[in-house]
C-alpha angles and dihedrals in degrees: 000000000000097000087049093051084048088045095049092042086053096056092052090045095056082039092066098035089056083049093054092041092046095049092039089056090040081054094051102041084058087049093056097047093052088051092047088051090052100044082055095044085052094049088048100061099040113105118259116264112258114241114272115270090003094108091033111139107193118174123164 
Protein backbone atom coordinates (compact mmCIF):
# COMPACT_ATOMS: atom_id res chain seq x y z
CA UNK A 1 0.00 0.00 0.00
CA UNK A 2 2.78 2.23 0.72
CA UNK A 3 4.46 2.11 -2.85
CA UNK A 4 0.90 2.80 -4.31
CA UNK A 5 0.28 5.88 -1.92
CA UNK A 6 4.49 7.20 -3.30
CA UNK A 7 3.47 6.37 -6.81
CA UNK A 8 0.48 8.09 -6.64
CA UNK A 9 2.18 11.17 -4.70
CA UNK A 10 4.72 11.22 -7.57
CA UNK A 11 2.20 11.61 -10.29
CA UNK A 12 0.65 14.55 -8.63
CA UNK A 13 3.81 15.85 -7.98
CA UNK A 14 4.99 15.82 -11.77
CA UNK A 15 1.18 17.01 -12.39
CA UNK A 16 1.72 19.99 -10.76
CA UNK A 17 5.63 20.62 -11.97
CA UNK A 18 4.40 20.33 -15.80
CA UNK A 19 1.40 23.11 -14.50
CA UNK A 20 4.10 25.64 -13.12
CA UNK A 21 6.25 25.12 -16.01
CA UNK A 22 3.49 25.42 -18.30
CA UNK A 23 2.21 28.52 -16.80
CA UNK A 24 5.94 29.91 -16.21
CA UNK A 25 6.67 29.44 -20.39
CA UNK A 26 2.59 30.91 -21.26
CA UNK A 27 3.98 34.19 -18.84
CA UNK A 28 6.96 34.62 -20.74
CA UNK A 29 5.84 34.23 -23.91
CA UNK A 30 3.32 37.45 -22.91
CA UNK A 31 6.51 39.29 -21.55
CA UNK A 32 8.22 39.00 -24.63
CA UNK A 33 5.49 40.12 -26.76
CA UNK A 34 4.91 43.30 -24.72
CA UNK A 35 8.37 43.99 -25.00
CA UNK A 36 8.35 43.32 -28.65
CA UNK A 37 5.19 45.86 -28.98
CA UNK A 38 7.05 48.38 -27.21
CA UNK A 39 10.27 48.05 -28.87
CA UNK A 40 8.09 48.65 -32.05
CA UNK A 41 6.29 51.22 -30.68
CA UNK A 42 9.77 52.77 -29.82
CA UNK A 43 11.13 52.31 -33.36
CA UNK A 44 7.63 53.96 -34.75
CA UNK A 45 7.81 57.20 -33.25
CA UNK A 46 11.86 57.93 -33.77
CA UNK A 47 12.54 60.42 -36.55
CA UNK A 48 13.66 59.07 -39.87
CA UNK A 49 17.64 59.01 -40.49
CA UNK A 50 18.83 62.09 -42.90
CA UNK A 51 20.27 61.14 -45.71
CA UNK A 52 24.03 60.62 -45.40
CA UNK A 53 26.02 63.49 -46.06
CA UNK A 54 23.18 65.35 -46.46
CA UNK A 55 23.62 67.31 -43.10
CA UNK A 56 27.36 67.19 -43.40
CA UNK A 57 28.91 70.51 -42.38
CA UNK A 58 32.96 70.40 -43.64
CA UNK A 59 34.95 73.40 -43.27
CA UNK A 60 38.71 73.39 -43.47
Amino acid sequence: MDLIMSIAAMSVNMKSARLQQDVSVAMLKKAMSAQEALGESIVEMMPPAPEPGRLLDVTV
